[in-house]
Biotite code that builds the C-alpha atoms (Angstrom):
import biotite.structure as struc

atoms = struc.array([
    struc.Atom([-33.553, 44.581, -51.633], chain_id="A", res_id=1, res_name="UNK", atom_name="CA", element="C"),
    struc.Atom([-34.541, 45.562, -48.203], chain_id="A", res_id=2, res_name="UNK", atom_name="CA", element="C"),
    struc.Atom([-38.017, 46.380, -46.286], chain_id="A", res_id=3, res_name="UNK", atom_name="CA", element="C"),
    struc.Atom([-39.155, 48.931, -49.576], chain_id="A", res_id=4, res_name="UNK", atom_name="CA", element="C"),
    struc.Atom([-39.117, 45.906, -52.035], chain_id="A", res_id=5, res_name="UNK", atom_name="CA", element="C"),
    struc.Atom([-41.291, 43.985, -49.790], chain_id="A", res_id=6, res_name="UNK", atom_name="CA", element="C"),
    struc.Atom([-43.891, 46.402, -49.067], chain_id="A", res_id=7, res_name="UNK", atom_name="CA", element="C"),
    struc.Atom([-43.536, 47.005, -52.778], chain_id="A", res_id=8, res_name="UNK", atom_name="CA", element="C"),
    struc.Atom([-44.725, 43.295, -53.471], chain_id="A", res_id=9, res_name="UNK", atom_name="CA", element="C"),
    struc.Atom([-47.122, 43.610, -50.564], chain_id="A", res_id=10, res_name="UNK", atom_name="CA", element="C"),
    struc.Atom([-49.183, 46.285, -52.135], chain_id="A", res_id=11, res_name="UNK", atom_name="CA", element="C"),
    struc.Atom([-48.967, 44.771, -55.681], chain_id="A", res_id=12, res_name="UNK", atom_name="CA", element="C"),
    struc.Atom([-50.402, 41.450, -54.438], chain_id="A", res_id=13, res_name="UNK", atom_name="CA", element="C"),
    struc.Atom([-53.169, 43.475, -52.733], chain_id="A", res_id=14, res_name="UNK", atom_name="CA", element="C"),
    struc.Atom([-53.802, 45.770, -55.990], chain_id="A", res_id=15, res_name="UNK", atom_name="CA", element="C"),
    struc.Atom([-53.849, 42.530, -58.059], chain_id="A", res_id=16, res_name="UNK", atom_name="CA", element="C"),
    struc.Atom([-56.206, 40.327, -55.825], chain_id="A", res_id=17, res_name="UNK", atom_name="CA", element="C"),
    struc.Atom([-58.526, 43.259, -55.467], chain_id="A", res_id=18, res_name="UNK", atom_name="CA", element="C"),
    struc.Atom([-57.830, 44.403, -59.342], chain_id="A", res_id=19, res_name="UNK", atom_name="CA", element="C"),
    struc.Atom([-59.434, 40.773, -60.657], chain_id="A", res_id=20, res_name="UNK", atom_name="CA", element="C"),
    struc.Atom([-62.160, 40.563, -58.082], chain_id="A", res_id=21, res_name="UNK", atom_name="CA", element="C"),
    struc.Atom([-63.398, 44.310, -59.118], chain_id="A", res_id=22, res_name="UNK", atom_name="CA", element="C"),
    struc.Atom([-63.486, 43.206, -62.604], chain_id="A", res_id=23, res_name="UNK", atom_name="CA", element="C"),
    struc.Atom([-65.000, 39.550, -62.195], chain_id="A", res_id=24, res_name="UNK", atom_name="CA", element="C"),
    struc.Atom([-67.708, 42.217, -60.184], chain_id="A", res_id=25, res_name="UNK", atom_name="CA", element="C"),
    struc.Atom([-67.936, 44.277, -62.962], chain_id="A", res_id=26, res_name="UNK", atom_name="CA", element="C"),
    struc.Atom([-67.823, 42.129, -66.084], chain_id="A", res_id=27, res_name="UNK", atom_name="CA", element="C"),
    struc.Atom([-69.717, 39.071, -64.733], chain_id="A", res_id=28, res_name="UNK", atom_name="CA", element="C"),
    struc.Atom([-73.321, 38.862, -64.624], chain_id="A", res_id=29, res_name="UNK", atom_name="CA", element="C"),
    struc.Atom([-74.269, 36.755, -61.447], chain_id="A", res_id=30, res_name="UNK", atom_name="CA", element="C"),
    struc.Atom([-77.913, 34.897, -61.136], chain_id="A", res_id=31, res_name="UNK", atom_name="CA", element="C"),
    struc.Atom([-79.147, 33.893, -57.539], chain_id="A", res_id=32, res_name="UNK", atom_name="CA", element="C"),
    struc.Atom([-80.595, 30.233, -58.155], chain_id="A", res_id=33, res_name="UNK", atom_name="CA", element="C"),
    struc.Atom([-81.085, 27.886, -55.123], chain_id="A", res_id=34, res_name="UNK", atom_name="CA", element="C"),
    struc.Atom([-79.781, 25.064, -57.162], chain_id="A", res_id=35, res_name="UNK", atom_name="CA", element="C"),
    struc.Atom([-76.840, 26.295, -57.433], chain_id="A", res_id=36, res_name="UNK", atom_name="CA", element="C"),
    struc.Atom([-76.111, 26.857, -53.370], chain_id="A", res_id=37, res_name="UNK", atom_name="CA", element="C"),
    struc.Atom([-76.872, 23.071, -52.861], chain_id="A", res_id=38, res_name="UNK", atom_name="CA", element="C"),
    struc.Atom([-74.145, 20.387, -52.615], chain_id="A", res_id=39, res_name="UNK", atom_name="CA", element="C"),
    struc.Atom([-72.948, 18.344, -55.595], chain_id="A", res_id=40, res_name="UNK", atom_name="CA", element="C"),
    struc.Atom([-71.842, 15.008, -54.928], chain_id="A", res_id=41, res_name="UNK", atom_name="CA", element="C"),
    struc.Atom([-71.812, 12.999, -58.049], chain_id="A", res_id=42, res_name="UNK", atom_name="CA", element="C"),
    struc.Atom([-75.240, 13.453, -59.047], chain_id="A", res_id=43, res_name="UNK", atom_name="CA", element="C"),
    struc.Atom([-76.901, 11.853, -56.458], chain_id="A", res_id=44, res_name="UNK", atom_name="CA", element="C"),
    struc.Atom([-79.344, 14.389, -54.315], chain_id="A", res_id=45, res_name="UNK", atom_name="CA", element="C"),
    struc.Atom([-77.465, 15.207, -51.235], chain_id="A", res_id=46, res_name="UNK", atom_name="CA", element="C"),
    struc.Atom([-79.228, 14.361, -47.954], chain_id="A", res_id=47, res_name="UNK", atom_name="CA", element="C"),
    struc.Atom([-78.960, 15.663, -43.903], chain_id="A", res_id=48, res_name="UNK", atom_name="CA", element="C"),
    struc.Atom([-76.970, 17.995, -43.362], chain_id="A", res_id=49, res_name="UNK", atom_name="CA", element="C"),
    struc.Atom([-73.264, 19.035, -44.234], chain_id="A", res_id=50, res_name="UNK", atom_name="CA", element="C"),
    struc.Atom([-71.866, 19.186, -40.698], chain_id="A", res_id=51, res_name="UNK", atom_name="CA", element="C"),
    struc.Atom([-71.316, 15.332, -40.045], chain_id="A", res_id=52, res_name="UNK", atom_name="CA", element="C"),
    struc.Atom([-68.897, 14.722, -36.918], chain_id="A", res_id=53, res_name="UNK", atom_name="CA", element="C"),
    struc.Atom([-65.916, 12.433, -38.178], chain_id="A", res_id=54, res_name="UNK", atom_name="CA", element="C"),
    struc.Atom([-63.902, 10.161, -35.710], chain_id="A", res_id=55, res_name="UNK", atom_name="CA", element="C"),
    struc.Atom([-60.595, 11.745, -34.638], chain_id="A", res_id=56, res_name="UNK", atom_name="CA", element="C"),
    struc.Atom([-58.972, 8.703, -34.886], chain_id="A", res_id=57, res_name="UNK", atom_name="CA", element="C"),
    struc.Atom([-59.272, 8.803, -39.306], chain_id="A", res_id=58, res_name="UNK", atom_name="CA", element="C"),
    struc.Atom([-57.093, 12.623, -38.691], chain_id="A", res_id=59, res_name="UNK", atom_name="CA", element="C"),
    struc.Atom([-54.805, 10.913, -36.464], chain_id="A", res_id=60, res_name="UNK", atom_name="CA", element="C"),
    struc.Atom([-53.942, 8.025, -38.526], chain_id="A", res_id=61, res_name="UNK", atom_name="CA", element="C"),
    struc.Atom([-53.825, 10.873, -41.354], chain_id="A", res_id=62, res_name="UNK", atom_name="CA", element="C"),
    struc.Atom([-51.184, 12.789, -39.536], chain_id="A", res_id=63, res_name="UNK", atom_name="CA", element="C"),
    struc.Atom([-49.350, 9.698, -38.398], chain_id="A", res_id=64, res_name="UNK", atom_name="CA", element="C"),
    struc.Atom([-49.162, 8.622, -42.664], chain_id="A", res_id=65, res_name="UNK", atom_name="CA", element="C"),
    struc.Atom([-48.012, 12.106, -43.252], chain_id="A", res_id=66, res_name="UNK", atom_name="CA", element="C"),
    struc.Atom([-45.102, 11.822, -40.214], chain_id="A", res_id=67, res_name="UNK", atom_name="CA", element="C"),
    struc.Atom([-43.517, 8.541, -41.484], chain_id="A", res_id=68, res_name="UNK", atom_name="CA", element="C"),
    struc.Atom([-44.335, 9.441, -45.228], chain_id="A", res_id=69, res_name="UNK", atom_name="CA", element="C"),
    struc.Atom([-42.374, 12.933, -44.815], chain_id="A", res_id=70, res_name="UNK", atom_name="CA", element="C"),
    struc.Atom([-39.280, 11.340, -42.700], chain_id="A", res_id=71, res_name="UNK", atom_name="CA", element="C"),
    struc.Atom([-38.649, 9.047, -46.167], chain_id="A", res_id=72, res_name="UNK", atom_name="CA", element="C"),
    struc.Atom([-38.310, 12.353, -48.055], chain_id="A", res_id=73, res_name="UNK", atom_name="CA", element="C"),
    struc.Atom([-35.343, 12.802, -45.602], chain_id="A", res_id=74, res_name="UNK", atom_name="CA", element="C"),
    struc.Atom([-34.219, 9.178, -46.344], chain_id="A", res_id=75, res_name="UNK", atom_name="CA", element="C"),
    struc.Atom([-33.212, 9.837, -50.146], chain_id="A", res_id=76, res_name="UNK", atom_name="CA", element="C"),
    struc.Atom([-30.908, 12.305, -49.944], chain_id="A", res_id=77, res_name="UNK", atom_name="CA", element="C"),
    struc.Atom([-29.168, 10.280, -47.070], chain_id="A", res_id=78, res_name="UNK", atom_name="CA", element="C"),
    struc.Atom([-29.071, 7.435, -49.720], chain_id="A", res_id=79, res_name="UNK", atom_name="CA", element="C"),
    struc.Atom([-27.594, 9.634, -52.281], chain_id="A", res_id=80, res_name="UNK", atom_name="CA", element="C"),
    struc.Atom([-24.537, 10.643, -50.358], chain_id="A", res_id=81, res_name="UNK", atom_name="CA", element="C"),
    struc.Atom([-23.881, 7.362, -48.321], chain_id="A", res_id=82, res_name="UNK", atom_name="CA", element="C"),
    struc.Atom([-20.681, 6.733, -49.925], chain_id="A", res_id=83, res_name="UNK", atom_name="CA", element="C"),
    struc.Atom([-19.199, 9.848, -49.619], chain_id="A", res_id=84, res_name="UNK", atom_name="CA", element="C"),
    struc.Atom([-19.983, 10.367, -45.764], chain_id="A", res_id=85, res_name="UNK", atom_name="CA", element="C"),
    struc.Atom([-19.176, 6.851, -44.655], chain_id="A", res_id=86, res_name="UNK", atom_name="CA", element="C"),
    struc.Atom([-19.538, 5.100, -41.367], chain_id="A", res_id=87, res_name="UNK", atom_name="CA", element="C"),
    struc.Atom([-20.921, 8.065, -39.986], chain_id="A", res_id=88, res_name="UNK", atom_name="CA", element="C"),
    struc.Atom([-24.101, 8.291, -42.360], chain_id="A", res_id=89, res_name="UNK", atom_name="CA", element="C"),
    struc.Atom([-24.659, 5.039, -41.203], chain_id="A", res_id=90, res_name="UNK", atom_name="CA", element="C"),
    struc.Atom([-25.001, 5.583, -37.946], chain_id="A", res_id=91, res_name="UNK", atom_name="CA", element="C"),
    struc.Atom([-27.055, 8.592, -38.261], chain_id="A", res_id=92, res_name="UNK", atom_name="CA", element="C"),
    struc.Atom([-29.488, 6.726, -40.148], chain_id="A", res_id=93, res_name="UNK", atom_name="CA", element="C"),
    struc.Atom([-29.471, 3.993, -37.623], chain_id="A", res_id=94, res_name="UNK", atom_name="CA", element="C"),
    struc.Atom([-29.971, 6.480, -35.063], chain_id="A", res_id=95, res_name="UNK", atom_name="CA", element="C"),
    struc.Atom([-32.964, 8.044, -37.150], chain_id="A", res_id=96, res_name="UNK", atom_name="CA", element="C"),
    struc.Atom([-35.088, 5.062, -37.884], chain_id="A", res_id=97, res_name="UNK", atom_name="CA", element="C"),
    struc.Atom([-34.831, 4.147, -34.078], chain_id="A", res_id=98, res_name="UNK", atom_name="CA", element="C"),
    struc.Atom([-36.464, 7.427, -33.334], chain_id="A", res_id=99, res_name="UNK", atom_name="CA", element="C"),
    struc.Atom([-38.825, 6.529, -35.908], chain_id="A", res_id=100, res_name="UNK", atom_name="CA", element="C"),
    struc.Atom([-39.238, 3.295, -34.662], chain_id="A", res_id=101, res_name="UNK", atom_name="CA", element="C"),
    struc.Atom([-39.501, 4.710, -31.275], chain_id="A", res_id=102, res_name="UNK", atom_name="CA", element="C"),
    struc.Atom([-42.623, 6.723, -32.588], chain_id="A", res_id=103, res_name="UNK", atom_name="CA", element="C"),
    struc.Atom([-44.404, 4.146, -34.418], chain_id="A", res_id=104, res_name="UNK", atom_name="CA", element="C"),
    struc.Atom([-44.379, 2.045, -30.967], chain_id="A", res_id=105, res_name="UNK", atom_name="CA", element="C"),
    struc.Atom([-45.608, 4.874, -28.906], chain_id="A", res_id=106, res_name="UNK", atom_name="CA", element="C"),
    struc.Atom([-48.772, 5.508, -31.517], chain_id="A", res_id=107, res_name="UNK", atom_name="CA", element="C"),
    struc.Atom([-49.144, 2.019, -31.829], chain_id="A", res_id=108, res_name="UNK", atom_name="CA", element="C"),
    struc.Atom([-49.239, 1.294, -28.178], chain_id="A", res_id=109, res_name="UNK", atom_name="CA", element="C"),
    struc.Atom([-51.778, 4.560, -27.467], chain_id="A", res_id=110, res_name="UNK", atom_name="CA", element="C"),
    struc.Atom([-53.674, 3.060, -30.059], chain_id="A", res_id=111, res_name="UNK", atom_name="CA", element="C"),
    struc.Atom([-53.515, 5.764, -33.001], chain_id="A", res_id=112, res_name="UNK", atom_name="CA", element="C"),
    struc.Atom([-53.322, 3.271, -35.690], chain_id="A", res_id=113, res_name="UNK", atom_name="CA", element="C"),
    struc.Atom([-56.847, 1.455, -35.240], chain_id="A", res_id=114, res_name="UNK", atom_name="CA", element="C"),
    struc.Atom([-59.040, 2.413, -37.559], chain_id="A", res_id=115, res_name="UNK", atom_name="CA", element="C"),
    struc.Atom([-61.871, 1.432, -36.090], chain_id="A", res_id=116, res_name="UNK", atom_name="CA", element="C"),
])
């Protein structure tokens, strides 16, 4: 398995992606309709325009969910092998949440988690 088998399953994805869009090309009638270019939204007729400016602050308290929700994946296996490790997993959790705590304060304080 070296550099061979890669460029191997390089040029196999590439002859595969191109391989179904040549026959989707081929096989599939297409019809232009201006209906079908316009936005869907539940049936209701869409109205203005598509590029609406959203508030940074609704990606930053997106990212900041994301942060703290990812760092509890971390959290289960610690919880699985808590026993086994002893005093020291303790600490190290200890010392984890603080940092965590650390960086809930700081976005809290610079005012990341106001929604409005």
């Amino acid at each position: 398995m070296g550099a061979s088998s890669l460029i191997v399953l390089a040029m196999a994805a590439i002859a595969f992606a191109l391989g179904g869009i040549s026959i989707a090309k081929i096989f599939v009638k297409g019809s232009i309709n201006p209906q079908k270019g316009q936005a869907y939204e539940s049936g209701i007729k869409s109205s203005g325009t598509a590029w609406s400016q959203f508030s940074v602050g609704y990606y930053l308290f997106a990212l900041i969910f994301l942060i703290f929700d990812v760092e509890l994946v971390f959290i289960y296996p610690w919880a699985v092998v808590v026993k086994q490790v002893g005093i020291a997993a303790l600490i190290e959790i200890i010392i984890f949440v603080s940092i965590l705590f650390l960086g809930f304060l700081y976005a809290h304080k610079k005012g990341a988690l106001k929604w409005m």
